[in-house]
C-alpha positions, -999 to 999 in steps of 0.1 A, spaced: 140 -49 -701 130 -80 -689 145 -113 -701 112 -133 -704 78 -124 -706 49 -121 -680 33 -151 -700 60 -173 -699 69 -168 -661 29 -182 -655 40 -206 -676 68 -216 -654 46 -214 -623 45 -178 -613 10 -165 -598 -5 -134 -590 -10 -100 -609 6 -89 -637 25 -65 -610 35 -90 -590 45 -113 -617 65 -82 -634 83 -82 -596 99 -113 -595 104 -110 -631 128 -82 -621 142 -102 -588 150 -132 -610 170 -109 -635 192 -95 -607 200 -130 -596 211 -141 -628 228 -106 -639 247 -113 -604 253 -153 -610 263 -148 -646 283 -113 -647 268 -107 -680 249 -79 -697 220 -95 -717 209 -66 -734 230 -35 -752 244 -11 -726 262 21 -725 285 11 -696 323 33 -683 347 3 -678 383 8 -663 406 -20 -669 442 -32 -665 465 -27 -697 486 -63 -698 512 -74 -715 514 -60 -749 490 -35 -747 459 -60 -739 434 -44 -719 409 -76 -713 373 -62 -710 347 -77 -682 317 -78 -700 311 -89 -737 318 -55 -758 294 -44 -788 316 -9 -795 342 12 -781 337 50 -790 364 58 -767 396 45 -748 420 67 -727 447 59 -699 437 65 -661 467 87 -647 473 93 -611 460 128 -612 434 129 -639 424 107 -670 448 114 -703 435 120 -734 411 99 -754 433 84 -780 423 81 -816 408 46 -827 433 41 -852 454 34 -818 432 3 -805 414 -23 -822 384 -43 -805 377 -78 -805 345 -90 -794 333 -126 -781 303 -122 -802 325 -136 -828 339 -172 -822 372 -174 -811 376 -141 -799 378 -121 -765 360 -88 -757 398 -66 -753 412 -34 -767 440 -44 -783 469 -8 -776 496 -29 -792 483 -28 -825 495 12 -824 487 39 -848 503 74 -850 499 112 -852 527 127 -864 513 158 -854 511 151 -820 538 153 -799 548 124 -782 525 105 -805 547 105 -837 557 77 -859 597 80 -850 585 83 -814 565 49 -808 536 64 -822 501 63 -802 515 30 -780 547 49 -770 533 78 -761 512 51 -735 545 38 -726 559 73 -715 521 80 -696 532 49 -674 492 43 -670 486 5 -660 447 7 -665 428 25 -691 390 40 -695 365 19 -720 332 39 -729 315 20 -749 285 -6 -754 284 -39 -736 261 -63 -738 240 -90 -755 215 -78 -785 189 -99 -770 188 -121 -737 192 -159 -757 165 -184 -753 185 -206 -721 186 -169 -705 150 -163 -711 138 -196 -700 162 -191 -666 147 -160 -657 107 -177 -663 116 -204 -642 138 -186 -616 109 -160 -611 82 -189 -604 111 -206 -579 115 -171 -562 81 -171 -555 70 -204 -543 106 -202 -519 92 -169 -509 56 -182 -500 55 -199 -461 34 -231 -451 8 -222 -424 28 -239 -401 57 -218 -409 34 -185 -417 18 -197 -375 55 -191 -358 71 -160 -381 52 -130 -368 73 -113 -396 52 -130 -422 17 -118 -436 -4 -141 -450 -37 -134 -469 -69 -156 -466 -52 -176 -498 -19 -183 -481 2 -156 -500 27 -141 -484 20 -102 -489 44 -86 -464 79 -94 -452 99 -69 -422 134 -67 -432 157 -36 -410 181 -41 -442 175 -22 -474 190 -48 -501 177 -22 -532 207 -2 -528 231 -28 -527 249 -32 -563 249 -63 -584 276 -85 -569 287 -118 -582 269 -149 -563 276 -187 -565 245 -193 -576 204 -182 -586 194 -206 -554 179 -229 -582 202 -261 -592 182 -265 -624 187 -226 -632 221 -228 -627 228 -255 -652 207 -232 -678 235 -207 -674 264 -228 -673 275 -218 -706 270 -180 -701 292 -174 -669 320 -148 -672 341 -145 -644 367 -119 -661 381 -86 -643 351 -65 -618 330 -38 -642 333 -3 -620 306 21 -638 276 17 -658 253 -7 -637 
């Protein structure tokens, strides 16, 4: 899903075809996905994370729900454990973090290892000796917020004029193609960069961009599945 539409990315300066428009749409996204480490829509992600003091396992990515949790164990993952083991806080409400909290326990006294005289569900994680745990769940933002939207519009319009030689520049760069309107329609490259994941970056390349995002930056523990 894109975070803005074709309409407001012409708006912003972005030319061409609705194709081409939809393209650096999509380039601007993966800058800011990559400058922000956020999720601006709903996602089914798999997170691993470290457990921390007191059961907190601190999640990298703002969570919606948690439909299971489980402890990563040196030869395979443990069991899920039951919900009434965990709670989850979300920074979609004020004040909060996105974590699953283990300390706030549960038991099953008809599981062994798991009962109430035994430590119940966070004891039974204390005898596992598993420092990071598995998160399935949903991540994300409902909806990309307005900042986020105008970002991508203007980023996509900044991509594209950055990308777009002078004829001076377009005269001595045999790399570049340009058409009869000064476009640039090809470009060699020997690396392939779609393959390359998302990674965190400094910044979109646009100061102004940047400052839209300021307030949506996470830079909390690296997500390792879902994107």
């Amino acid at each position: 899903m894109a975070y803005c539409s074709i309409e407001a990315a012409r708006e912003a300066g972005c030319t061409g075809t609705d194709a081409e428009v939809t393209a650096w749409i999509a380039a601007a996204r993966e800058r800011i996905d990559a400058y922000t480490q956020q999720l601006f829509e709903p996602t089914d992600l798999v997170v691993v994370a470290d457990v921390g003091a007191e059961g907190l396992v601190i999640l990298p990515r703002r969570v919606r729900t948690v439909t299971a949790v489980m402890p990563v164990l040196a030869a395979d993952d443990g069991p899920s454990i039951p919900s009434s083991a965990y709670r989850v806080t979300s920074s979609d409400v004020l004040g909060q973090i996105d974590a699953v909290h283990l300390a706030w326990g549960g038991y099953d006294d008809l599981v062994v290892g798991a009962e109430s005289y035994n430590g119940g569900w966070l004891g039974l994680w204390d005898r596992w000796g598993a420092e990071q745990a598995k998160v399935i769940g949903s991540f994300g933002y409902d909806s990309p917020p307005l900042l986020v939207g105008q970002a991508n519009a203007l980023l996509a319009a900044d991509l594209q004029a950055k990308a777009q030689p002078s004829d001076a520049d377009a005269a001595d760069d045999s790399s570049l193609q340009v058409d009869d309107e000064g476009n640039n329609v090809a470009i060699e490259d020997s690396d392939d960069a779609s393959s390359e994941p998302v990674s965190a970056s400094a910044s979109t390349g646009s100061t102004q961009v940047d400052a839209l995002l300021a307030g949506y930056l996470n830079r909390g523990p690296s997500l390792l599945g879902g994107v």
